[in-house]
Wavefront OBJ file of the C-alpha trace (Angstrom):
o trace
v -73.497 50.687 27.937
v -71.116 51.022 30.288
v -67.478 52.867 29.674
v -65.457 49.717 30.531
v -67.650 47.736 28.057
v -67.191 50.419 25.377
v -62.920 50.357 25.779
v -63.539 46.729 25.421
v -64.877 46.288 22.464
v -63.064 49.159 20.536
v -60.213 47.079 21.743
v -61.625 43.606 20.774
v -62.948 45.442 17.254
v -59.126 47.001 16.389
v -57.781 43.564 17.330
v -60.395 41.907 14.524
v -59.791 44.375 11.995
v -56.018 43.263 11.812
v -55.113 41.595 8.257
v -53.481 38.408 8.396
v -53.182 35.629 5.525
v -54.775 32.380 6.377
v -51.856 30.110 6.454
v -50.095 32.165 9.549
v -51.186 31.344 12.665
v -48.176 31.386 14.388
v -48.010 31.937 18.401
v -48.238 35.388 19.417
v -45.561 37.105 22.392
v -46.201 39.749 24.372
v -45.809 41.782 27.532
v -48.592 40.984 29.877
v -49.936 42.339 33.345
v -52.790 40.943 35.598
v -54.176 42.759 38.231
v -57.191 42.176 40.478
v -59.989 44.806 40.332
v -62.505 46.184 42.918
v -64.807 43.942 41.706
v -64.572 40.564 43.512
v -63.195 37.459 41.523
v -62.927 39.681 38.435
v -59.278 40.250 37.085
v -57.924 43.225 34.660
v -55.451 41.536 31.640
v -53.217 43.918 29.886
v -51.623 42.756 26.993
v -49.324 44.931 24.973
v -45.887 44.778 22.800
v -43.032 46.794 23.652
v -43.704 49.693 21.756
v -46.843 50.582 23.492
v -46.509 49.164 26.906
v -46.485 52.321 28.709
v -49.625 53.859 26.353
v -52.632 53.139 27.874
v -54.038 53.979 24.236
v -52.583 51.060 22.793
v -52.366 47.159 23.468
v -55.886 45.141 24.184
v -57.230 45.145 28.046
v -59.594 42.599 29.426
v -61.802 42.829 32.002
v -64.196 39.973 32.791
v -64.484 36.309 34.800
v -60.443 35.418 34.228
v -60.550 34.474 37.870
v -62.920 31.680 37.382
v -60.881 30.352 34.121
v -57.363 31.046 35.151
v -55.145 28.381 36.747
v -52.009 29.113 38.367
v -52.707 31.800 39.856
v -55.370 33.054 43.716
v -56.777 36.107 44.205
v -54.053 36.193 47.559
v -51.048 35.466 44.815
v -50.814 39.417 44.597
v -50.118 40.243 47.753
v -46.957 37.688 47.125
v -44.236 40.692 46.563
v -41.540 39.042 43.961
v -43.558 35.453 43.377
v -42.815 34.064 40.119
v -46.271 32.865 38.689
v -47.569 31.443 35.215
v -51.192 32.448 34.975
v -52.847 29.619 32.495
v -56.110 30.089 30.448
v -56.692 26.694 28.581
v -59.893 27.609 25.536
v -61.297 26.515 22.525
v -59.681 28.861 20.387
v -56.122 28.284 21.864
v -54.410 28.546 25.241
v -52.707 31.192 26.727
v -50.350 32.078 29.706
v -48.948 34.875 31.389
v -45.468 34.334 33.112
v -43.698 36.534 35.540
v -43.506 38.371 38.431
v -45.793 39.981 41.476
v -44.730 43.879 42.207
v -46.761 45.819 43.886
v -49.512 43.479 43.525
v -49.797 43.207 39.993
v -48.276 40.246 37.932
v -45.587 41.374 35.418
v -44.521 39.261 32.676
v -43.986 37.851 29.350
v -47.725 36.188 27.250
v -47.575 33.294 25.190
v -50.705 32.566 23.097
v -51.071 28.984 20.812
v -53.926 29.221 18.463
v -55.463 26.280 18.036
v -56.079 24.750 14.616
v -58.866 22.458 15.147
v -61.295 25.412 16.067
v -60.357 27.234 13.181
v -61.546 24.397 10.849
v -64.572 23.987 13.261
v -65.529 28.313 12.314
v -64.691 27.716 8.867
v -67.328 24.636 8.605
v -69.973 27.194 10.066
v -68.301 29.950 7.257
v -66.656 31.762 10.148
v -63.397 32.478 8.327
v -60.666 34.704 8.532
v -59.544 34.123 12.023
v -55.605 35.341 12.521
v -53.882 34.015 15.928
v -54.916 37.682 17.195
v -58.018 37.782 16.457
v -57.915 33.895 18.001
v -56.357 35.442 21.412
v -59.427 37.726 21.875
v -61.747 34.872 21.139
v -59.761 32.823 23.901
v -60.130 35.433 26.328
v -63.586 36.665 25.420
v -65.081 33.430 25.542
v -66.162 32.874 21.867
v -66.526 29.560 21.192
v -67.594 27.118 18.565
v -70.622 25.775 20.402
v -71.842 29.381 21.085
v -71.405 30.276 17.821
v -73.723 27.893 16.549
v -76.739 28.111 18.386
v -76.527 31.866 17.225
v -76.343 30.572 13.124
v -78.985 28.122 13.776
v -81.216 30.629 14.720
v -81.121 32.403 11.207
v -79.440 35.513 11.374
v -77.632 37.029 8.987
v -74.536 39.132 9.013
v -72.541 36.972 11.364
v -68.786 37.078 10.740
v -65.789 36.533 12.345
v -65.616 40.186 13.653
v -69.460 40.344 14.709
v -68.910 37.443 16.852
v -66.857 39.224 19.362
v -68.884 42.104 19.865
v -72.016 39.341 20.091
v -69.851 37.678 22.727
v -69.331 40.711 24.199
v -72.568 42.390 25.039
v -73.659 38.429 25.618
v -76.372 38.047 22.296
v -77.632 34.423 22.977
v -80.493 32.328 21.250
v -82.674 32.782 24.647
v -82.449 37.156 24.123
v -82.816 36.513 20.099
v -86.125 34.721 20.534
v -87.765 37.204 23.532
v -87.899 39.525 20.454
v -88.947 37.585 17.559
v -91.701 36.489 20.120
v -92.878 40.017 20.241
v -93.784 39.495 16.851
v -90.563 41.479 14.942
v -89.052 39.744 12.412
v -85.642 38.223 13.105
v -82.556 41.126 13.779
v -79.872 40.591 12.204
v -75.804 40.781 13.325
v -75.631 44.412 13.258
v -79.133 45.134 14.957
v -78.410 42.690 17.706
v -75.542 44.631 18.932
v -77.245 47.824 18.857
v -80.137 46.711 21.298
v -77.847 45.096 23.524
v -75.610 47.684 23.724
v -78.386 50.182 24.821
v -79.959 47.299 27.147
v -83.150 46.561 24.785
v -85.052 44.495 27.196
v -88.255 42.815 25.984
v -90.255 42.923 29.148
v -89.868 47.258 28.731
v -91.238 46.629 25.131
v -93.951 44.740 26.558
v -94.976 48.001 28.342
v -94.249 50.262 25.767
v -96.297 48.118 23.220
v -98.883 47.898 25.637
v -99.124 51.752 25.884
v -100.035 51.783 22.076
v -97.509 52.546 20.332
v -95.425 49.805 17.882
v -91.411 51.273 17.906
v -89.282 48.977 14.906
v -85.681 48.206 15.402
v -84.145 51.967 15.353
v -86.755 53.291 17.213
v -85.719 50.330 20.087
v -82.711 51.631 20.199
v -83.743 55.102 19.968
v -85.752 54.538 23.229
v -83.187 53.359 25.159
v -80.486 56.227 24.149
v -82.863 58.950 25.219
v -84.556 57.371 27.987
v -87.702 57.107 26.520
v -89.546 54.545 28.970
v -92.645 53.363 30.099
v -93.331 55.986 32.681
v -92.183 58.865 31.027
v -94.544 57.826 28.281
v -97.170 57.123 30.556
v -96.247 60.904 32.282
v -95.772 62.768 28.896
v -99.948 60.851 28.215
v -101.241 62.584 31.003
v -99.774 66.103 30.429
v -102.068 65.342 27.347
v -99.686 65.387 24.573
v -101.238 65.307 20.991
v -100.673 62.441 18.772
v -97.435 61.104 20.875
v -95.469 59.177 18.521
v -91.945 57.942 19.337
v -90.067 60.326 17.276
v -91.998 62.927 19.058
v -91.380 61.351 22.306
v -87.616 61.583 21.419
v -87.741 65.213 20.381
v -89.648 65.866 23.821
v -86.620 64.642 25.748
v -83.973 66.532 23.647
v -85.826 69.907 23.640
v -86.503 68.823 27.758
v -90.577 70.018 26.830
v -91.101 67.559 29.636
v -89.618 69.969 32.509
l 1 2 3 4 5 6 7 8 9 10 11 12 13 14 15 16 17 18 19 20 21 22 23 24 25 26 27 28 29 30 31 32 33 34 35 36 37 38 39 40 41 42 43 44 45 46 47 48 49 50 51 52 53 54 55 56 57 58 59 60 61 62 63 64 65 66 67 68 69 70 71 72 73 74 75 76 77 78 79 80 81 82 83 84 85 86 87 88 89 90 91 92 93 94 95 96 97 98 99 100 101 102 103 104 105 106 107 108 109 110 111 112 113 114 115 116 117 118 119 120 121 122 123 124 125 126 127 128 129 130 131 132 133 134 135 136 137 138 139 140 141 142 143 144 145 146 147 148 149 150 151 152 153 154 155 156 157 158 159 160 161 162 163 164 165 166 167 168 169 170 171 172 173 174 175 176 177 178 179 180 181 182 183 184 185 186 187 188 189 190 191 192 193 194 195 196 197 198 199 200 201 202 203 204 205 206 207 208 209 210 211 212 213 214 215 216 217 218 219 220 221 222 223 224 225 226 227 228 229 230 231 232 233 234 235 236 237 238 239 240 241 242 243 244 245 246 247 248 249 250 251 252 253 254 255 256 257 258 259 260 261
């Protein structure tokens, strides 16, 4: 997993955890910079109060497609010094906007975000509940929406809340990645073991290979795999140095004691 991915979803997972009663969904205010990143098209959102607007530890950052769902505002808007925009992000869960001004190519301003009741009632039909505006923000940004969130329930698995969803979201769990491992003949993952293999890139095709090697890894030992590099070749190098009785664990204490070098 990358680093940027990681700050993202401690941020997205602080902004869940946040207690608020049902009844108050009121808008949320904020102070709010966008900024274009090296990465073409993609755009870094900063959203903070006034207490923490200067702490890079605090506040939730964003980091994804906002060009592409953005209106209001061009990639050549920040090289406008002093151009009063309103940056517009219209979503399921609620819309949002960022008003202010370019300096130093970075948009300055003041963010509105509406929730939008509807969607909540749509989650709560699919027992999704729970949802506070902030934790409806991050869902507007992030992408989560009510359509997505089904196809992942009708599939079966269990553990699926409104906290899991954004970290689902986030490392992109879809029905499509869900059924390239039940294919492999594992029983269905649930919430929790999802987001471990796609944090550490489980891909199906590599256990394909690694099944086809001999061995059978279950869930924590796909995960293991991935965290110490435990892949197809190496096993297929660490078989012809005629290791006895390879098993994954042993593969894994290989690479930690380096008795590969």
């Amino acid at each position: 997993m990358n680093r940027r991915a990681c700050f993202v979803l401690m941020i997205a997972m602080s902004v869940a955890s946040i207690a608020v009663p049902a009844m108050a969904l009121e808008s949320l205010h904020a102070h709010c910079t966008v900024r274009a990143t090296e990465t073409p098209g993609r755009l870094s959102l900063r959203i903070s109060d006034e207490e923490c607007r200067e702490d890079r530890q605090c506040g939730s950052s964003y980091s994804n497609d906002l060009m592409n769902r953005l209106t209001g505002i061009s990639a050549g808007d920040f090289s406008r010094e002093g151009a009063q925009l309103t940056a517009k992000l219209e979503a399921e869960a609620g819309n949002f906007s960022c008003s202010g001004t370019v300096h130093d190519g970075v948009l300055v301003g003041a963010s509105l975000f509406v929730p939008d009741d509807a969607f909540v009632k749509r989650m709560a039909q699919m027992g999704v509940e729970g949802l506070s505006s902030e934790k409806l923000q991050a869902y507007a940004l992030l992408k989560v929406e009510s359509g997505w969130a089904q196809s992942l329930k009708q599939t079966g698995i269990q553990g699926i809340d409104a906290d899991k969803l954004l970290a689902l979201r986030i490392f992109n769990v879809t029905p499509e990645y869900i059924r390239s491992i039940t294919e492999l003949g594992y029983a269905l993952p649930n919430a929790d073991q999802l987001i471990a293999m796609r944090v550490q890139g489980v891909d199906a095709k590599e256990v394909r290979e690694v099944r086809a090697l001999g061995f059978q890894p279950d869930f924590d030992e796909l995960v293991q795999m991935r965290i110490f590099h435990i892949t197809p070749e190496f096993i297929r190098r660490m078989q012809a140095r005629d290791f006895k009785d390879l098993t994954i664990a042993k593969l894994v204490q290989i690479r930690i004691f380096k008795l590969d070098e």
